[in-house]
KEKE-3310 file (N, C-alpha, C; in steps of 0.2 Angstrom, whole numbers, plus 5000, padded with zeros to 4 digits):
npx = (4931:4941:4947:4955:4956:4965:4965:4978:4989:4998:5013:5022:5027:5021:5014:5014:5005:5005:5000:5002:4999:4987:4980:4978:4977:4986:4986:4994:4995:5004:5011:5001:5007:5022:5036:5046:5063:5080:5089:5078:5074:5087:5097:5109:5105:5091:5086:5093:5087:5075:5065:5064:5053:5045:5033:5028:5025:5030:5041:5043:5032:5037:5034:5022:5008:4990:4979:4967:4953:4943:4930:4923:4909:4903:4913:4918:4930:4943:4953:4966:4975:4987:4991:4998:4998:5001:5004:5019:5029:5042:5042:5034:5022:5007:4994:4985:4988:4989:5002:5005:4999:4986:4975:4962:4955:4937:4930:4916:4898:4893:4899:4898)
npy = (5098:5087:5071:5059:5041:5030:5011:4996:4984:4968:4972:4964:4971:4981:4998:5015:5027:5046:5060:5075:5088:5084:5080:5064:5047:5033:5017:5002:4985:4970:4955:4939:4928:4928:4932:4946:4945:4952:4944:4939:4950:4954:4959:4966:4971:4978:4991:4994:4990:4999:5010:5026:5037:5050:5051:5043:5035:5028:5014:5003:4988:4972:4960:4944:4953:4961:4972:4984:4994:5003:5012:5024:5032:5038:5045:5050:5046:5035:5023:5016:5002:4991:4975:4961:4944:4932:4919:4921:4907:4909:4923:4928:4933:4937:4932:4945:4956:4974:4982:4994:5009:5024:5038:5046:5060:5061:5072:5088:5088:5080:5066:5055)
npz = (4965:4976:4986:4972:4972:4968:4964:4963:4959:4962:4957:4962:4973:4989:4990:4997:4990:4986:4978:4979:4972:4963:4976:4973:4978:4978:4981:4979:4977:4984:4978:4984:4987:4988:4995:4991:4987:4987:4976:4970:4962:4955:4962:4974:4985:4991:4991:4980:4969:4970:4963:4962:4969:4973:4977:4986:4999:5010:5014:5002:5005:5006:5008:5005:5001:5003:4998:5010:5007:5018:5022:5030:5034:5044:5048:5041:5030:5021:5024:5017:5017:5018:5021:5029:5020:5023:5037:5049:5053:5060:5061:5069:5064:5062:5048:5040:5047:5050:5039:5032:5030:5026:5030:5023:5018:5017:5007:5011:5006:4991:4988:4976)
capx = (4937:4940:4949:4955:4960:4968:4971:4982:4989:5003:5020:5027:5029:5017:5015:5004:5008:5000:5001:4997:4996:4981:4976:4977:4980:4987:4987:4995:4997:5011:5012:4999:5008:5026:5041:5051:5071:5085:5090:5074:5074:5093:5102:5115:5101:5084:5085:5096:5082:5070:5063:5063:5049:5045:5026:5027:5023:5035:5045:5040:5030:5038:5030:5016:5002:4984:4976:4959:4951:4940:4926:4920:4907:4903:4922:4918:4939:4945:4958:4969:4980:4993:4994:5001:4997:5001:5008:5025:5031:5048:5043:5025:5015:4999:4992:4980:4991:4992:5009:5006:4990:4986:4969:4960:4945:4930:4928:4909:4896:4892:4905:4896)
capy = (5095:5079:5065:5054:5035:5023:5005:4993:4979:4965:4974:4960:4975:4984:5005:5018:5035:5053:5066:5082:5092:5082:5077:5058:5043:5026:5009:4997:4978:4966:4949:4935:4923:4927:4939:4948:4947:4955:4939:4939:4957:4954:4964:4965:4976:4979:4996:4995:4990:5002:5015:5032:5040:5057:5052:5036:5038:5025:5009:4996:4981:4966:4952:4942:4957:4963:4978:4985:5001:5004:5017:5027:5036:5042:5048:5054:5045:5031:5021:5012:4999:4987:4968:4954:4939:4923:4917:4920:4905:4912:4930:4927:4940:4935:4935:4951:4961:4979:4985:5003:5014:5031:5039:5051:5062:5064:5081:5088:5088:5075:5062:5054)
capz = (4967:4978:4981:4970:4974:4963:4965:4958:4962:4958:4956:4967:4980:4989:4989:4994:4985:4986:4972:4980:4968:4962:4978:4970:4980:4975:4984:4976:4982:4979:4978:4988:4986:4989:4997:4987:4991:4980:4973:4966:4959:4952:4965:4980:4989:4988:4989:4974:4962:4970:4957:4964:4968:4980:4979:4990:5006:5016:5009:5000:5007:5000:5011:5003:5005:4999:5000:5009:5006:5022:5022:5039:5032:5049:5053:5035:5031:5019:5027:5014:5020:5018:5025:5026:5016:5027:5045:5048:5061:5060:5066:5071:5062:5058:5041:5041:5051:5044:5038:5032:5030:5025:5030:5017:5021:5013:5007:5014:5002:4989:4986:4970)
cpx = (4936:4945:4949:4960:4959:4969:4972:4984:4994:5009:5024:5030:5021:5020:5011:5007:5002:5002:4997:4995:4989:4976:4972:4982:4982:4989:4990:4999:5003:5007:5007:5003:5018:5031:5045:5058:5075:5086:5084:5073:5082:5099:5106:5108:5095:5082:5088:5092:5074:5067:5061:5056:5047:5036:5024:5027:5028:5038:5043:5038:5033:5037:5027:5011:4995:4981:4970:4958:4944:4937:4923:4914:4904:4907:4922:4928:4937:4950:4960:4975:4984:4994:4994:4997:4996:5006:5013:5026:5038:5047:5037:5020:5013:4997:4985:4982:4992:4998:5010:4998:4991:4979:4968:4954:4942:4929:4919:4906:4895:4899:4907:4896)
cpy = (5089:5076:5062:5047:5030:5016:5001:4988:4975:4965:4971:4967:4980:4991:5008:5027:5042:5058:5070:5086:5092:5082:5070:5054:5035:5023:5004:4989:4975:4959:4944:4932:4919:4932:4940:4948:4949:4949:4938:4945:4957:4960:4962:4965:4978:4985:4997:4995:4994:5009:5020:5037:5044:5056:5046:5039:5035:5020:5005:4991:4977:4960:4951:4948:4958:4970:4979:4992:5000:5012:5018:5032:5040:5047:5053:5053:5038:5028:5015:5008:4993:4980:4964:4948:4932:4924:4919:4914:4906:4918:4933:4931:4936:4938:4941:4956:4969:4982:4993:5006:5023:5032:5044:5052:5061:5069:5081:5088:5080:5069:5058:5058)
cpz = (4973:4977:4976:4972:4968:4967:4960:4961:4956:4953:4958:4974:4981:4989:4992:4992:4986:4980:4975:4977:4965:4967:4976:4974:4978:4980:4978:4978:4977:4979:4983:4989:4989:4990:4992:4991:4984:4977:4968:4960:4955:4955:4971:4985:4989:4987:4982:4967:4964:4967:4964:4965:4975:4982:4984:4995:5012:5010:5006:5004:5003:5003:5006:5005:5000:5003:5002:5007:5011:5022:5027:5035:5037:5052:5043:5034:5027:5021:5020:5016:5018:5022:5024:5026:5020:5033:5044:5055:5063:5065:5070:5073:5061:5051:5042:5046:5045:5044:5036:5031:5029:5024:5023:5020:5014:5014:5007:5005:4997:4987:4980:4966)
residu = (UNK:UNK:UNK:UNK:UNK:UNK:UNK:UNK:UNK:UNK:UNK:UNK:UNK:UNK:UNK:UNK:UNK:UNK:UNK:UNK:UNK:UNK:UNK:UNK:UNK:UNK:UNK:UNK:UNK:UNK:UNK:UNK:UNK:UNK:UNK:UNK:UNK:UNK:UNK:UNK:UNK:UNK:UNK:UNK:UNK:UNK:UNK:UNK:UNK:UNK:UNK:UNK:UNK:UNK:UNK:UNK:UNK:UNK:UNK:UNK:UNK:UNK:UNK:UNK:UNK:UNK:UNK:UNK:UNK:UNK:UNK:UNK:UNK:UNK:UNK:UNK:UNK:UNK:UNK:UNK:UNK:UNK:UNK:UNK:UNK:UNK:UNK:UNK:UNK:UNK:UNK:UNK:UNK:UNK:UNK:UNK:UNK:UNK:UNK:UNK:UNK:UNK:UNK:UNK:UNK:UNK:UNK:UNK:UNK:UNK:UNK:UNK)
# end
């Protein structure tokens, strides 16, 4: 047994998901390029077109974002994270700022 970690990417939203029962994680990035808004999506509300799901960990990212996947093999931990894609001079994030994150150990023993 062991993690497992998925990534994905390009749902025009990001995500990071856990499946406990498997112990199986998923990152999935959205868009470089561009934020999502309801109007885009065909809705009042953005919650309104958001697919349900209990295995997501927080809300959607719907900024421009990309995903890293960072490896401590000292801290023996994978940090999966979430950030934004480009400048804001409106609300003056920085592009590379992280938005969400979820650690994951490495379970002892061989990992390959």
């Amino acid at each position: 047994g062991g993690q497992t970690i998925l990534l994905s990417g390009n749902r025009d939203m990001g995500g990071l998901y856990h499946h406990k029962e498997l112990d199986l994680y998923e990152i999935t990035s959205g868009s470089l390029s561009e934020e999502i808004t309801a109007t885009k999506k065909g809705c009042v509300y953005l919650n309104d077109c958001d697919e349900k799901d209990d295995m997501r960990l927080d809300d959607f990212v719907r900024v421009a974002n990309f995903a890293t996947v960072d490896v401590d093999w000292e801290m023996r931990s994978v940090t999966l994270g979430l950030n934004r894609a480009e400048d804001s001079s409106r609300t003056g994030n920085d592009a590379g700022e992280l938005l969400q994150f979820v650690e994951v150990d490495i379970p002892n023993g061989d990992w390959f």
